[in-house]
C-alpha positions in Angstrom: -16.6 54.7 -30.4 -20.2 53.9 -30.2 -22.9 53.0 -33.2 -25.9 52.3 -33.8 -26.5 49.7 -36.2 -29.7 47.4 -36.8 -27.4 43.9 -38.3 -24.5 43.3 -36.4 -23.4 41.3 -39.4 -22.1 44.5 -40.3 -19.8 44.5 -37.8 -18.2 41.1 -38.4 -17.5 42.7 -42.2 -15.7 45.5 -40.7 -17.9 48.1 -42.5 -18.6 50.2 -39.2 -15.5 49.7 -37.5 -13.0 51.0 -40.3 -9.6 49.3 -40.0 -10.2 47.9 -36.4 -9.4 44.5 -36.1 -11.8 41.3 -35.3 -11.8 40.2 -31.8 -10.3 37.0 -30.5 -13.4 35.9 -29.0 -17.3 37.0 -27.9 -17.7 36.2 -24.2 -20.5 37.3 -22.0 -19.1 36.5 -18.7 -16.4 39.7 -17.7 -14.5 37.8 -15.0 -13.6 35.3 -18.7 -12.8 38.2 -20.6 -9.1 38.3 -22.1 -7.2 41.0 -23.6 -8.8 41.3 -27.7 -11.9 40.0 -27.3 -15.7 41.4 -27.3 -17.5 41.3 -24.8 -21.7 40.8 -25.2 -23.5 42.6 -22.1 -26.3 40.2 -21.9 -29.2 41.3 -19.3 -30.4 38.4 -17.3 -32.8 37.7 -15.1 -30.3 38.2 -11.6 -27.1 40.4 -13.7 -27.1 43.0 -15.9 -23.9 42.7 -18.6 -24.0 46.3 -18.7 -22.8 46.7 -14.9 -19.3 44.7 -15.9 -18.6 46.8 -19.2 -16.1 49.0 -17.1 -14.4 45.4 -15.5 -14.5 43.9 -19.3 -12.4 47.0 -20.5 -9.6 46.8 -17.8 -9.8 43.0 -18.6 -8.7 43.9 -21.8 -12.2 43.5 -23.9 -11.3 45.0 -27.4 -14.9 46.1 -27.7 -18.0 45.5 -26.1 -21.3 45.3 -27.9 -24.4 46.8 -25.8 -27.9 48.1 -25.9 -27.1 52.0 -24.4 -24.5 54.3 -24.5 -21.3 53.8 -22.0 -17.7 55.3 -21.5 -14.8 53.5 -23.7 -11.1 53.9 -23.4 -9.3 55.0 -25.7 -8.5 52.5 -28.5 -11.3 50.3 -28.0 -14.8 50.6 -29.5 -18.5 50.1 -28.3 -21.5 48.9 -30.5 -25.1 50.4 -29.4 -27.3 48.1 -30.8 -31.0 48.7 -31.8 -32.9 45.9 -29.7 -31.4 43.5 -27.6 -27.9 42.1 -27.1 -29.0 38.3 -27.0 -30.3 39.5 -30.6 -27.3 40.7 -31.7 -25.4 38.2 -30.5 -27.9 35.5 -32.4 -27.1 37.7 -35.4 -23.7 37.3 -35.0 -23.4 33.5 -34.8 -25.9 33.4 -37.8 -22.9 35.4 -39.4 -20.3 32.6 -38.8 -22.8 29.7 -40.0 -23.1 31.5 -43.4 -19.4 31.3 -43.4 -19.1 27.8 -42.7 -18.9 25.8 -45.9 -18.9 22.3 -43.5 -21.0 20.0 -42.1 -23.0 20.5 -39.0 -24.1 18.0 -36.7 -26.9 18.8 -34.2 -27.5 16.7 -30.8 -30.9 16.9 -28.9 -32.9 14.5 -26.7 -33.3 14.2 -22.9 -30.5 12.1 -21.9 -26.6 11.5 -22.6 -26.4 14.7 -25.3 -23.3 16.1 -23.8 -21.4 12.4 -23.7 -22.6 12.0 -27.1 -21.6 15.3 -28.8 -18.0 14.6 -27.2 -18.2 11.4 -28.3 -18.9 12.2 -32.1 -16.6 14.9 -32.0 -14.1 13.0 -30.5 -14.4 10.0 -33.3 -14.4 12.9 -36.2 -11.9 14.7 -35.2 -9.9 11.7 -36.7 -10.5 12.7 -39.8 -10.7 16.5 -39.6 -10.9 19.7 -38.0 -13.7 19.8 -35.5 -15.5 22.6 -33.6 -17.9 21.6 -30.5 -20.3 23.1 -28.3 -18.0 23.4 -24.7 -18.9 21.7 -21.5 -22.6 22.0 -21.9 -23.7 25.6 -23.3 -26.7 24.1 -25.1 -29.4 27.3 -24.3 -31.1 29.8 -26.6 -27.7 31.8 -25.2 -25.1 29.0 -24.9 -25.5 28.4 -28.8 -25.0 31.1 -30.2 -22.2 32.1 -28.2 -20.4 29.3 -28.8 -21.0 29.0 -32.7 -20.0 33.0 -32.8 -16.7 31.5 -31.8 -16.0 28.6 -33.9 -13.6 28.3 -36.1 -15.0 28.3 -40.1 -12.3 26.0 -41.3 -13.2 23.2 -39.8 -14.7 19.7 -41.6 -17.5 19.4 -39.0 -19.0 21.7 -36.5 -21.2 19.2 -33.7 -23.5 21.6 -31.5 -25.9 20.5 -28.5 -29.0 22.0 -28.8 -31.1 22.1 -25.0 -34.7 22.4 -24.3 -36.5 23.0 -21.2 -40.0 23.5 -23.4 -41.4 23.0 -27.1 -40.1 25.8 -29.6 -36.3 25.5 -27.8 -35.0 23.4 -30.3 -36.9 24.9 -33.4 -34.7 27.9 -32.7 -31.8 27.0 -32.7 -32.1 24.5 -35.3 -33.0 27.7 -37.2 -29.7 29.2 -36.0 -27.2 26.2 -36.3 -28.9 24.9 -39.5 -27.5 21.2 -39.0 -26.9 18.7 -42.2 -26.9 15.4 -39.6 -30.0 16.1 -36.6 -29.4 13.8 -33.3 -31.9 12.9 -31.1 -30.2 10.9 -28.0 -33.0 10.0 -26.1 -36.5 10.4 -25.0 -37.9 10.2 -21.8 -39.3 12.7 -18.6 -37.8 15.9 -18.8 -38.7 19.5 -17.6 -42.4 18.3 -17.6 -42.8 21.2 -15.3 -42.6 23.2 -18.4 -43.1 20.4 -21.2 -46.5 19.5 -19.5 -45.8 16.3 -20.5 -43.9 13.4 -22.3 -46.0 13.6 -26.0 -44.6 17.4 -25.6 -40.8 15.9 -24.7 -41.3 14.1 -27.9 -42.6 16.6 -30.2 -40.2 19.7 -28.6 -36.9 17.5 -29.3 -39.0 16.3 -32.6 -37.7 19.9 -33.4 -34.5 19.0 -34.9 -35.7 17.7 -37.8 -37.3 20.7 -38.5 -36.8 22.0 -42.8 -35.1 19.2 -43.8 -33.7 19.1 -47.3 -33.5 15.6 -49.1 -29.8 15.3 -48.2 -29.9 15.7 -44.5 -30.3 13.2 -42.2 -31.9 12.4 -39.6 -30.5 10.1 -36.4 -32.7 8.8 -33.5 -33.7 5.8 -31.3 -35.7 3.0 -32.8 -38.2 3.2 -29.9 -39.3 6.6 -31.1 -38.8 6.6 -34.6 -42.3 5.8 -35.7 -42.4 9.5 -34.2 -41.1 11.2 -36.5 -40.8 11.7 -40.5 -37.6 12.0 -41.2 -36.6 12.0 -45.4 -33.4 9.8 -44.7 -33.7 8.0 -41.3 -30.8 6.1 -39.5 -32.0 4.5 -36.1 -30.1 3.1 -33.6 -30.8 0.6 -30.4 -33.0 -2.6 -30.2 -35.2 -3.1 -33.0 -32.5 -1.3 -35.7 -29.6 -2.9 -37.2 -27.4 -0.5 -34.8 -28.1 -2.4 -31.7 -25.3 -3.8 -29.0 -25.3 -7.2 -27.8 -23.2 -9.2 -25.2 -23.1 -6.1 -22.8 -20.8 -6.6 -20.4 -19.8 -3.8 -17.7 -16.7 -3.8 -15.3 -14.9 -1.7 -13.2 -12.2 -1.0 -15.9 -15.5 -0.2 -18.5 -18.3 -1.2 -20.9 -17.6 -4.3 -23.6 -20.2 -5.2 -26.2 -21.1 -6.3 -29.9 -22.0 -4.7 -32.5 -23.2 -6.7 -36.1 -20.3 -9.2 -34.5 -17.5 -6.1 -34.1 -16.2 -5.9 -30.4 -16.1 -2.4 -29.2 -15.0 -1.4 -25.7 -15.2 2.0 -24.2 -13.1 2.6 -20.4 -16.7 3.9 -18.8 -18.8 1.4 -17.3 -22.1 2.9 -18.2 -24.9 1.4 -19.8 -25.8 4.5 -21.2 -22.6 5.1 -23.1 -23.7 2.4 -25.4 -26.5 4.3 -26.8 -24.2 7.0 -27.1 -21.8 5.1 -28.8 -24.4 3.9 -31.1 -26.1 6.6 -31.8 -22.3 7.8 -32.7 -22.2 4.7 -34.9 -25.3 6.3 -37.0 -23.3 9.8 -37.4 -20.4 8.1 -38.7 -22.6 6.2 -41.6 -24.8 9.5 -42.1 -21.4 11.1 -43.2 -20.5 8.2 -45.6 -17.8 6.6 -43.5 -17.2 3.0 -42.2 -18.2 3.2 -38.5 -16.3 0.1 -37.7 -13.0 1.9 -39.0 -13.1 4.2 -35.9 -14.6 1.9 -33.3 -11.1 1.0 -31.6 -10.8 4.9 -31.1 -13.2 4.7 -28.6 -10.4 2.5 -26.0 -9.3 5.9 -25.4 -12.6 7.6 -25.0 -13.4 9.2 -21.3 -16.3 11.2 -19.9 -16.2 14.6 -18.8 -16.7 15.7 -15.5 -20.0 14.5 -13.6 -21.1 11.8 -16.0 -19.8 8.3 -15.1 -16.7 9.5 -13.8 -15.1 6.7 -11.7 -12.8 7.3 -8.7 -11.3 4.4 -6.3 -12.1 6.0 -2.7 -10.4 3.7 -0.4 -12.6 0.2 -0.3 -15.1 1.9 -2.4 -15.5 1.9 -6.5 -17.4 5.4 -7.2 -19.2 6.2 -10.1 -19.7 10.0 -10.1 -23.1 11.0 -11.9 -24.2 13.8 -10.7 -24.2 16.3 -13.0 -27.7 16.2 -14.0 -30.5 13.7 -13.5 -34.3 12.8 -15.0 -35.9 9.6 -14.5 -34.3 8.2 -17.4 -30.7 9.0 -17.0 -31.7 7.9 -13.3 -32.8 4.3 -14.1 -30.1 3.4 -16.7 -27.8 4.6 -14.0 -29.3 2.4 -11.7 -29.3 -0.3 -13.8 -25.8 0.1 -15.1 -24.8 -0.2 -11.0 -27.0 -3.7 -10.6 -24.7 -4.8 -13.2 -22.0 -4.9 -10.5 -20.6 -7.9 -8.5 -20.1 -6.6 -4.9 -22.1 -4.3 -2.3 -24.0 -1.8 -4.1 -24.7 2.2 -2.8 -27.0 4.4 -4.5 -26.9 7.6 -3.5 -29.8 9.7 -4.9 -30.8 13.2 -4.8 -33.8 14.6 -6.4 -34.8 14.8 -9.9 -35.9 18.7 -10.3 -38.3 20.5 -12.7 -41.1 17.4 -12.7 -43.4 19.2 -11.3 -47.2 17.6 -10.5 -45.2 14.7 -12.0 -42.5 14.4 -9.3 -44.1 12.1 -6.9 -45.3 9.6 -9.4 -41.5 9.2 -10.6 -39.1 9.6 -7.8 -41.5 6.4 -6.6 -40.7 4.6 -9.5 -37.2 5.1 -8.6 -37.7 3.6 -5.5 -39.1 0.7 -6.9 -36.3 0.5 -9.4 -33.8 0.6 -6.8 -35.8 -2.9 -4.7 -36.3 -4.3 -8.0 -32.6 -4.8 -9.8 -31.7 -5.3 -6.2 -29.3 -2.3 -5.0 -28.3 -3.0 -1.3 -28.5 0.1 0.2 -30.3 3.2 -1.0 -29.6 6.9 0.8 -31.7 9.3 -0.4 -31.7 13.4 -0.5 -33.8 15.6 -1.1 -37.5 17.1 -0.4 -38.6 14.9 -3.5 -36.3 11.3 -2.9 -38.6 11.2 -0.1 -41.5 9.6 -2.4 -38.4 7.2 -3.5 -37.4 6.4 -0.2 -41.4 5.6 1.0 -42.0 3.2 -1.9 -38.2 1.5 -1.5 -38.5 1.0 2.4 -42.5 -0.2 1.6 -40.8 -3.1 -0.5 -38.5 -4.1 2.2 -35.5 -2.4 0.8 -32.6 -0.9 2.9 -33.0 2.6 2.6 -32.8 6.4 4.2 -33.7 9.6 3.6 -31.5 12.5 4.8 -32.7 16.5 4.4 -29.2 17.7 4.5 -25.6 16.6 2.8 -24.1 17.0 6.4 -25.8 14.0 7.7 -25.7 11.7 4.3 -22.5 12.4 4.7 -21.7 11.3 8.3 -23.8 8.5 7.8 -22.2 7.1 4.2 -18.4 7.5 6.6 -19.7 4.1 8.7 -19.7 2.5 5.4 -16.1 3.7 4.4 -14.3 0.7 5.8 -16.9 -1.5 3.1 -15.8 -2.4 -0.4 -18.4 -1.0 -2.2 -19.7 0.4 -5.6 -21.4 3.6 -4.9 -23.7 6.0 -7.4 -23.7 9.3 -6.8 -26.6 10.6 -9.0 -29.0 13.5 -8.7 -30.3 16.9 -10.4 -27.2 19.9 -11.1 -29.4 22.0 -8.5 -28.3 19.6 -5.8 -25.0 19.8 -6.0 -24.0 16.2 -4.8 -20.6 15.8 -5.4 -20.3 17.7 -2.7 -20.6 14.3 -0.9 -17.4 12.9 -2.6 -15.6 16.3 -2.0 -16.4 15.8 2.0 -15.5 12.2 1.7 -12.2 12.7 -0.2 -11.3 15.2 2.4 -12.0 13.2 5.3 -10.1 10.7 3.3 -6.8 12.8 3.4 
């Protein structure tokens, strides 16, 4: 059964598809697809959704929605839409947010947006039904995609929204349409396509875009002079939300907070903020943020932020899911907290581009500064880090492959040790730990 149509809102109210039922799910990856739900043929810039419609069908797609005609099997249905797919799928997560009588919570900024959606969706879900944006789908598609599939009666609906330039996070604010707007963090990010940090400001700046007089708006005190925001809740030094006695172990992070002792099993400095910045959601929706701080004792990241692992003598602190020079120095600086030997293991910072000397050197200088013992770097661009470390008189290396990192960091096995694994998604360093564990076993 195929259709034209030019809403595909039409289709969530059944008026095209006569007494079909609604699929389970939208996906737009066919090796995910499971029997009932509708698969979204998305053309990208390396696959074509349309060359899987035939593998989403014997997956047991109920329907697929697509931009040109193709064969179904009996029982199922296609939708032919006018435009583009991404379009249509836009149009049909625009459908659910019209349903949803809730309250949405939006989370930009260029550091710890993924911990701190879990985290406020995590401390709500105490109270109510909660919808999130999974692992990190946080792109002009990822959003959509995942609010088409949340459920509508839930209390609170928390959604990441990504940027990689200015305009990102206008639309989906647009899209999601969010009562309480986040902003994590500001610092160096995708200046290859910001251009710089006043355009990191203004592009995540985007979330408070259309505010009406009840929303509210949530960001660090160091930037809030940034922004106009109708009812403004900061959070950090300088605010009333700020953390004091800040003590990190191995076991996690203790701190203060207006005299309340909160302690979170992650020993990041970063998670603070994010537990702050939490703090300022809670009060935004009217509750008592000290009512749900003992919650957090059973808090835990996901995978690739500040995920800890005992590897024989060693204490490792697994990072390295994503990296900017921000997330890289509180990182660093979290480690220095440490009694003991300290490892940092760094790989590049991606997507600075002009930019990328001038930072990966303040890394270095970072890393001979808060006094890290020994500093392995990889990377085409952690060779600017290593120069400026070794030029201080720190210990330091710089490797141009994970095969001999890796054969160098095994000397250092028979060392107790804290080691940081932290570095851009592109370079894929927990491979290192993966090599290690193995030789381990």
């Amino acid at each position: 059964m195929g259709c034209y149509i030019d809403k595909v809102l039409m289709f969530l109210e059944s008026r095209l598809i006569g007494t079909y039922r609604q699929p389970k799910r939208v996906v737009i990856d066919s090796r995910q697809v499971q029997e009932g739900d509708l698969f979204v043929a998305i053309k990208g810039s390396r696959h074509d959704g349309h060359d899987f419609v035939d593998e989403a069908f014997l997956r047991g797609a109920y329907g697929v929605l697509v931009e040109r005609e193709v064969k179904v099997p009996e029982g199922r249905f296609a939708i032919v839409v006018k435009g583009n797919t991404l379009s249509a799928l836009r149009m049909l997560a625009l459908g659910k947010r019209e349903a949803f009588d809730g309250k949405v919570i939006a989370v930009a900024g260029s550091a710890g947006k993924t911990t701190t959606k879990e985290m406020i969706a995590f401390l709500l879900s105490k109270v109510g039904k909660v919808c999130k944006t999974p692992k990190n789908l946080n792109s002009q598609i990822g959003v959509p995609l995942s609010v088409a599939n949340f459920d509508t009666d839930c209390q609170f609906w928390v959604v990441e929204l990504g940027a990689s330039q200015k305009g990102d996070v206008a639309k989906l604010v647009d899209l999601v349409k969010p009562h309480i707007r986040v902003i994590t963090a500001i610092g160096e990010e995708h200046l290859e396509t910001f251009g710089c940090l006043d355009d990191v400001v203004m592009g995540n700046g985007e979330v408070f875009k259309d505010m009406a007089q009840d929303h509210f708006g949530i960001c660090p005190h160091y930037v809030s002079h940034c922004y106009e925001i109708p009812n403004k809740i900061t959070f950090g030094e300088g605010s009333d939300l700020f953390a004091e006695d800040v003590r990190i172990s191995k076991g996690g992070v203790y701190f203060r907070v207006k005299g309340e002792e909160v302690f979170i099993p992650i020993p990041s400095l970063g998670v603070v903020e994010n537990a702050l910045c939490s703090f300022a959601v809670l009060e935004s929706l009217g509750f008592n943020w000290k009512n749900f701080k003992d919650y957090l004792k059973d808090f835990h990241p996901v995978e690739g932020r500040f995920k800890t692992y005992q590897l024989g003598k060693w204490f490792v602190i697994d990072d390295s899911y994503n990296a900017n020079p921000l997330s890289v120095k509180k990182a660093l600086q979290t480690l220095s907290r440490f009694e003991g030997f300290k490892i940092a293991v760094l790989g590049d910072m991606l997507e600075l581009g002009e930019h990328s000397p001038k930072y990966h050197r303040e890394v270095g200088r970072l890393c001979y500064q808060i006094g890290i013992d020994l500093c392995l770097f990889y990377g085409d661009h952690t060779k600017f880090a290593w120069e400026e470390c070794v030029s201080m008189g720190c210990k330091a290396q710089h490797f141009t492959d994970i095969g001999s990192l890796v054969k160098h960091l095994e000397e250092f096995l028979d060392t107790e040790a804290i080691v940081l694994l932290k570095a851009s998604r592109g370079m894929q360093l927990e491979r290192i730990l993966e090599e290690l564990q193995d030789k381990k076993n």
